[in-house]
DOTIMI-738010 format. One record per residue: residue number from 1; residue in one letter; x, y, z of N, C-alpha, C in turn. Coordinates in pm, whole numbers, padded with zeros to 5 digits. Atoms other than C-alpha are relative to their C-alpha. Layout:
BEGIN
rec k NUM, r a, n_X X, n_Y Y, n_Z Z, ca_X X, ca_Y Y, ca_Z Z, c_X X, c_Y Y, c_Z Z
...
! end
This chain:
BEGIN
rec k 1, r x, n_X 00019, n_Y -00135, n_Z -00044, ca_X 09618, ca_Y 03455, ca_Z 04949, c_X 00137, c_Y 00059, c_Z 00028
rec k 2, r x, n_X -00099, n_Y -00044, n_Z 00004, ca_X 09871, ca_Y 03675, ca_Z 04950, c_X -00007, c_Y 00168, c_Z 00069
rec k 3, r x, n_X -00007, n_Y -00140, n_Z -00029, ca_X 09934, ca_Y 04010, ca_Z 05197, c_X 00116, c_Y 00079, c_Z -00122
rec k 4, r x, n_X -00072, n_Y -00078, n_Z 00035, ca_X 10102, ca_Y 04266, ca_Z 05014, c_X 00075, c_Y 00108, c_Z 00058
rec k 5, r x, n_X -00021, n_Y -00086, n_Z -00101, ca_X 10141, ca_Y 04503, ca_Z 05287, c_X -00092, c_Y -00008, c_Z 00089
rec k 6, r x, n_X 00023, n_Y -00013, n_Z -00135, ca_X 10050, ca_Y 04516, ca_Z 05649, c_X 00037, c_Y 00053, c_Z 00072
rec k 7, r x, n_X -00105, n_Y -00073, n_Z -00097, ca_X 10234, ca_Y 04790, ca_Z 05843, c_X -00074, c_Y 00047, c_Z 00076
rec k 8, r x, n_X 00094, n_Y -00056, n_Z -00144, ca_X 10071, ca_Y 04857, ca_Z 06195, c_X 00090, c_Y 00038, c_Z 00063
rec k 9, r x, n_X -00061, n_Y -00051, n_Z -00065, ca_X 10219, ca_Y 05050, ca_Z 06416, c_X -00093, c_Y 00017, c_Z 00168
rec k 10, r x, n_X 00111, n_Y 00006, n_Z -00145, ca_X 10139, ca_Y 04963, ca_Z 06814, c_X 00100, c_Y 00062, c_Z 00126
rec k 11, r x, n_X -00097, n_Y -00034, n_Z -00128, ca_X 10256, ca_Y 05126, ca_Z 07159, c_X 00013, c_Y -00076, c_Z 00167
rec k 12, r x, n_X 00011, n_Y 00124, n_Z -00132, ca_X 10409, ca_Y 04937, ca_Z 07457, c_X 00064, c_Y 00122, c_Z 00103
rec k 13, r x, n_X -00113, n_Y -00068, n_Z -00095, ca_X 10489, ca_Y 05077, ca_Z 07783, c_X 00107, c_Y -00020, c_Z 00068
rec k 14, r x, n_X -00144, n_Y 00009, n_Z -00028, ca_X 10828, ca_Y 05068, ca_Z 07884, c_X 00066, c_Y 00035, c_Z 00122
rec k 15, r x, n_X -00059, n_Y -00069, n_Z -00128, ca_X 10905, ca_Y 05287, ca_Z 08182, c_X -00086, c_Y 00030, c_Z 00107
rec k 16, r x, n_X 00085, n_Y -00130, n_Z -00066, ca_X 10764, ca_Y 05463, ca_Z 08469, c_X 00094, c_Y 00070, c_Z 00053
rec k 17, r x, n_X -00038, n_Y -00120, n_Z -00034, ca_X 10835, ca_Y 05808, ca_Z 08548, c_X 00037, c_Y 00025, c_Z 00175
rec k 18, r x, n_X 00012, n_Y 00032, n_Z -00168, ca_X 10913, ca_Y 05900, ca_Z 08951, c_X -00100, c_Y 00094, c_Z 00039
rec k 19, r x, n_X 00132, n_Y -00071, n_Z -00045, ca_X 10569, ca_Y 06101, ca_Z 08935, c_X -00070, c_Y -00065, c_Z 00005
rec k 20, r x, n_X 00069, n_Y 00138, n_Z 00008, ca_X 10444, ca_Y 05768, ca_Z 08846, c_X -00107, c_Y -00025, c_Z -00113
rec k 21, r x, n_X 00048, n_Y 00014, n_Z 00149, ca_X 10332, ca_Y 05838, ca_Z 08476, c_X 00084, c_Y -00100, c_Z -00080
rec k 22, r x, n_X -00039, n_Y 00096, n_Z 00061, ca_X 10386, ca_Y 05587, ca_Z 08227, c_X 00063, c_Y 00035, c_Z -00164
rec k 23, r x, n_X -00063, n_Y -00014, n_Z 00104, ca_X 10633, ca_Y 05640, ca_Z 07929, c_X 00007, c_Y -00105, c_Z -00080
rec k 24, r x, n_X 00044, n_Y 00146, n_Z 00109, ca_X 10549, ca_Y 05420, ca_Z 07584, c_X 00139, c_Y 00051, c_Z -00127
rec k 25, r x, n_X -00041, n_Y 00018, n_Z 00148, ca_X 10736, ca_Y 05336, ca_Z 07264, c_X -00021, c_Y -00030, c_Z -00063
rec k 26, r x, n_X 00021, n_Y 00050, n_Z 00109, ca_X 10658, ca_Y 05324, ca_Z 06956, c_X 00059, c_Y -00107, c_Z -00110
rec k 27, r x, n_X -00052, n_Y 00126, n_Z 00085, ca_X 10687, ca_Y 05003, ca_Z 06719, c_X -00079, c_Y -00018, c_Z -00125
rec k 28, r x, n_X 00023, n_Y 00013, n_Z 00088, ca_X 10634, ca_Y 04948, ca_Z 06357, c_X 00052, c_Y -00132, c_Z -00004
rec k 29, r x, n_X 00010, n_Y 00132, n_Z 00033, ca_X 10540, ca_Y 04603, ca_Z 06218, c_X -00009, c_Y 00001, c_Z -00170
rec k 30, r x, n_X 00068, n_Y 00019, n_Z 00151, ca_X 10524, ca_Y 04494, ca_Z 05845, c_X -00044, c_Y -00152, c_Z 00022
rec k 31, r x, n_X 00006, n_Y 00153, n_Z 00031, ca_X 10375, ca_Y 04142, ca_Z 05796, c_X -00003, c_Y -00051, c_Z -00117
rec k 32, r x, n_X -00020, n_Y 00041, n_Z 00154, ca_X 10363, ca_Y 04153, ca_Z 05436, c_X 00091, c_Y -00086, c_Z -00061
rec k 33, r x, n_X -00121, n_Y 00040, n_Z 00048, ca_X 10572, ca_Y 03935, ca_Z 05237, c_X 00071, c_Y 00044, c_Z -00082
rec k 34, r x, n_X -00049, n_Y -00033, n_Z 00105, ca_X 10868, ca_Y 03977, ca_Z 05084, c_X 00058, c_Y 00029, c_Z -00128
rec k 35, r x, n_X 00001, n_Y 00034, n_Z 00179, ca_X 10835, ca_Y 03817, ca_Z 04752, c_X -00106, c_Y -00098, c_Z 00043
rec k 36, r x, n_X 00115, n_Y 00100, n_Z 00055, ca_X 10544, ca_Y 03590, ca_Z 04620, c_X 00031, c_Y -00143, c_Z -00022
rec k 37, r x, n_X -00032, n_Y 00147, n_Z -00014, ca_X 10532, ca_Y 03222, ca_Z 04689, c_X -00102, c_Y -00048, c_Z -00158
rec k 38, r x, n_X 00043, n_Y 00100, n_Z 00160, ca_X 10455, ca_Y 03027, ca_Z 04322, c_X -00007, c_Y -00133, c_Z 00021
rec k 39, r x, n_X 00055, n_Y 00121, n_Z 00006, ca_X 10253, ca_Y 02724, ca_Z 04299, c_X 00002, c_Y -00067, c_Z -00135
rec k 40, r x, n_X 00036, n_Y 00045, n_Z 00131, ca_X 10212, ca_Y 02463, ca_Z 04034, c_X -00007, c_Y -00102, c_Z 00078
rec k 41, r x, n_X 00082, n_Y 00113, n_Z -00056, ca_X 09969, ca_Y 02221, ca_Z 04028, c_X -00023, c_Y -00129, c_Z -00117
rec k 42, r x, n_X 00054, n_Y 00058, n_Z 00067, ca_X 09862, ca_Y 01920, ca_Z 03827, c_X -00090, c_Y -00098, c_Z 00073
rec k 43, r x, n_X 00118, n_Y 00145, n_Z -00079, ca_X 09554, ca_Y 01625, ca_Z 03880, c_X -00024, c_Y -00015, c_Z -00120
rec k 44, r x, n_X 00075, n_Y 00090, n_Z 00088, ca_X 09415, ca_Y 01392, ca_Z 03703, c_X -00095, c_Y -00075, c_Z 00074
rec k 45, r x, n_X 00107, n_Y 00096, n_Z -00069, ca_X 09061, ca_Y 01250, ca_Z 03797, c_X -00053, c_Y -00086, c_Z -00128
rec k 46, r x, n_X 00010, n_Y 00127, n_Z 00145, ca_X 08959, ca_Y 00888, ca_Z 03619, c_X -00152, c_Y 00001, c_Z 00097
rec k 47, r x, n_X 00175, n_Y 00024, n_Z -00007, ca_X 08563, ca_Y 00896, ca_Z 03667, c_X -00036, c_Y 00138, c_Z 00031
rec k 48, r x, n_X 00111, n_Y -00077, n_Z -00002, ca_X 08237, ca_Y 01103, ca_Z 03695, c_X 00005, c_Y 00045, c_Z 00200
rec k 49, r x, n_X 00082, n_Y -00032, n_Z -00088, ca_X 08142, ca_Y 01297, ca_Z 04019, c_X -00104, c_Y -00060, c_Z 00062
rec k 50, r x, n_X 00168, n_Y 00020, n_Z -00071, ca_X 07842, ca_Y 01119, ca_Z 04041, c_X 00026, c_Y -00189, c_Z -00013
rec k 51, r x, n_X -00063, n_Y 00168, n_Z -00026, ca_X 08027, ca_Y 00730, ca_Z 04004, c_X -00002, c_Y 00001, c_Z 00121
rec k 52, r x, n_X -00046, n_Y 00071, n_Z -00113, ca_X 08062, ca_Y 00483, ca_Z 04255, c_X 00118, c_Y 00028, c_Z 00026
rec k 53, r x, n_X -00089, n_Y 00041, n_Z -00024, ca_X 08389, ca_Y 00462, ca_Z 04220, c_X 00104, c_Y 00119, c_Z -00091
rec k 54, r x, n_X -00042, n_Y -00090, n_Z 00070, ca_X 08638, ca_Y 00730, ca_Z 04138, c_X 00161, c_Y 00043, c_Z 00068
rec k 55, r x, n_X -00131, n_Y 00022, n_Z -00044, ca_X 09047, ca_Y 00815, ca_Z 04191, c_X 00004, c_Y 00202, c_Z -00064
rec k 56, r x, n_X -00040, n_Y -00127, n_Z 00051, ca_X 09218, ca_Y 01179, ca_Z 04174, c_X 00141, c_Y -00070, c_Z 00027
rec k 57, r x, n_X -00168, n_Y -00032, n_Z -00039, ca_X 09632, ca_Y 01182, ca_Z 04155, c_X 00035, c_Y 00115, c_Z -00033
rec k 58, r x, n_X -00013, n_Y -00158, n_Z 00039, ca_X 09755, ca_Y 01522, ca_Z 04194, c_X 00184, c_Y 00011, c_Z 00038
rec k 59, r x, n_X -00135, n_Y -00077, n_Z -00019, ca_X 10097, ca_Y 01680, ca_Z 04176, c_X 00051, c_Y 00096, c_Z 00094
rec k 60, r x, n_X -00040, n_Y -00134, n_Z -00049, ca_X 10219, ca_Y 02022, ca_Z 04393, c_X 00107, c_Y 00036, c_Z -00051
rec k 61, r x, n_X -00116, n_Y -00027, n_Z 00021, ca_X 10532, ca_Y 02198, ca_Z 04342, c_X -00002, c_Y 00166, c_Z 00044
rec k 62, r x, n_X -00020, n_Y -00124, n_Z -00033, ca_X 10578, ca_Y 02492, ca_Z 04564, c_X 00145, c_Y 00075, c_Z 00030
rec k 63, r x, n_X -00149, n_Y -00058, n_Z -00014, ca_X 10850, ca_Y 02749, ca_Z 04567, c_X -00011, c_Y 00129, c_Z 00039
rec k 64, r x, n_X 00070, n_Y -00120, n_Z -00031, ca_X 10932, ca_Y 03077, ca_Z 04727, c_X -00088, c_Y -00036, c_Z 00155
rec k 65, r x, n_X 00062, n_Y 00015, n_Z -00123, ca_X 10753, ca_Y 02932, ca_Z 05080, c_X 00086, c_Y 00063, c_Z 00093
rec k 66, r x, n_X -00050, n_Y -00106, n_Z -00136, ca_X 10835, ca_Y 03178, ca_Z 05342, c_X -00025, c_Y -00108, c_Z 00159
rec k 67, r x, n_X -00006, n_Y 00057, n_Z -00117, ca_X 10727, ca_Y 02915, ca_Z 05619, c_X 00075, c_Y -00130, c_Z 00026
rec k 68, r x, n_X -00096, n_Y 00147, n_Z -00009, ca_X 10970, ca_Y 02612, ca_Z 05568, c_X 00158, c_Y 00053, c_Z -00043
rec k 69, r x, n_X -00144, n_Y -00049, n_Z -00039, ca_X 11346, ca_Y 02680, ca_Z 05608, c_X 00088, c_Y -00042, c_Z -00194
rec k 70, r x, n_X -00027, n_Y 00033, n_Z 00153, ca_X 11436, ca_Y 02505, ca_Z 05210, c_X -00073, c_Y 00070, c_Z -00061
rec k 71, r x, n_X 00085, n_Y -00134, n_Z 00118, ca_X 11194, ca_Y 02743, ca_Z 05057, c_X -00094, c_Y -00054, c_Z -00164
rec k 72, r x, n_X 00112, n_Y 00071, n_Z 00119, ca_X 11068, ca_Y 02469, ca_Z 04816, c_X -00082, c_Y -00124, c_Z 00083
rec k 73, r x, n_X 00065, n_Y 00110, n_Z -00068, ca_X 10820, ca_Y 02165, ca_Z 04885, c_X -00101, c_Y -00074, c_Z -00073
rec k 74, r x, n_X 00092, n_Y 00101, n_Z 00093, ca_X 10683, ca_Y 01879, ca_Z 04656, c_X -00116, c_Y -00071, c_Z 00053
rec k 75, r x, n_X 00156, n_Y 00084, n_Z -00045, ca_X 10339, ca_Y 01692, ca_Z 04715, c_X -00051, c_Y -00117, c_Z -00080
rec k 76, r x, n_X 00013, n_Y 00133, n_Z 00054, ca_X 10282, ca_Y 01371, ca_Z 04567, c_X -00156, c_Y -00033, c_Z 00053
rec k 77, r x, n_X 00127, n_Y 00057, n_Z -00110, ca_X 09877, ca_Y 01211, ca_Z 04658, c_X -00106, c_Y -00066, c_Z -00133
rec k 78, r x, n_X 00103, n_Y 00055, n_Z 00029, ca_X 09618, ca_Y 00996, ca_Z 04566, c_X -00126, c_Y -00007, c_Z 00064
rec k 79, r x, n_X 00128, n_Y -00016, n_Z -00142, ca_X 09265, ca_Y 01012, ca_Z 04649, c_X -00142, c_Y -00087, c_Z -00053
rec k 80, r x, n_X 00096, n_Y 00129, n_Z 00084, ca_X 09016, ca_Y 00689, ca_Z 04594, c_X -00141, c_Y 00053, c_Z 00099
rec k 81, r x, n_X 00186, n_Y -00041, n_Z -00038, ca_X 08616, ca_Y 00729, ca_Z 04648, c_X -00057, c_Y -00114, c_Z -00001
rec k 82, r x, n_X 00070, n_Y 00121, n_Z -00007, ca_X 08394, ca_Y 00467, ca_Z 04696, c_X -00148, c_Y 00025, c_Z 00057
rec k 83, r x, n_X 00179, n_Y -00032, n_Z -00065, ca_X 07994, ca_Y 00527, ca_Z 04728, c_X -00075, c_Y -00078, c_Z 00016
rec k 84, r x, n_X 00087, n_Y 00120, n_Z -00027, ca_X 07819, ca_Y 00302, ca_Z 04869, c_X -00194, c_Y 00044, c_Z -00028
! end
C-alpha cells in the first residue's frame, strides 16, 4: 500500500491572551511518501496444497524503504508443512 498524499492540516493552542482567550496555530502535515518503495519477490513451492508434506523457499529484495536507515533489505526463508 502506498499513500500518495496525505496533507492535514490541525490547530494547537499556543498562548493565552490577558483577557484569558486562547490563541492557536496552524500546522500542515504531509504523510505521503516521497518516492515509491520497490519490491521483488521470488518462491518456489515443491508439493500440492492439499499434501502431507510440503516446503516453500522464497526470496525478498526490497529497496527505496523509507523505514530502515540503509534504504534496502534482503529476506532469505523457508517454510516446511507437515499434516498430520
Amino acid at each position: 500500500m502506498q499513500l500518495e498524499s496525505a496533507k492535514f492540516t490541525f490547530r494547537v493552542p499556543v498562548a493565552r491572551t490577558l483577557d484569558g482567550g486562547v490563541t492557536y496555530a496552524n500546522f500542515v502535515v504531509d504523510l505521503g511518501a516521497g518516492e515509491r518503495e520497490l519490491d521483488y519477490g521470488l518462491s518456489y513451492r515443491l508439493g500440492q496444497p492439499q499434501d502431507m508434506l510440503g516446503m516453500v523457499a522464497f526470496s525478498e529484495w526490497r529497496t527505496r524503504v523509507a523505514s530502515i536507515a540503509k534504504r534496502t533489505e534482503q529476506r532469505l526463508g523457508f517454510r516446511f508443512k507437515l499434516r498430520l
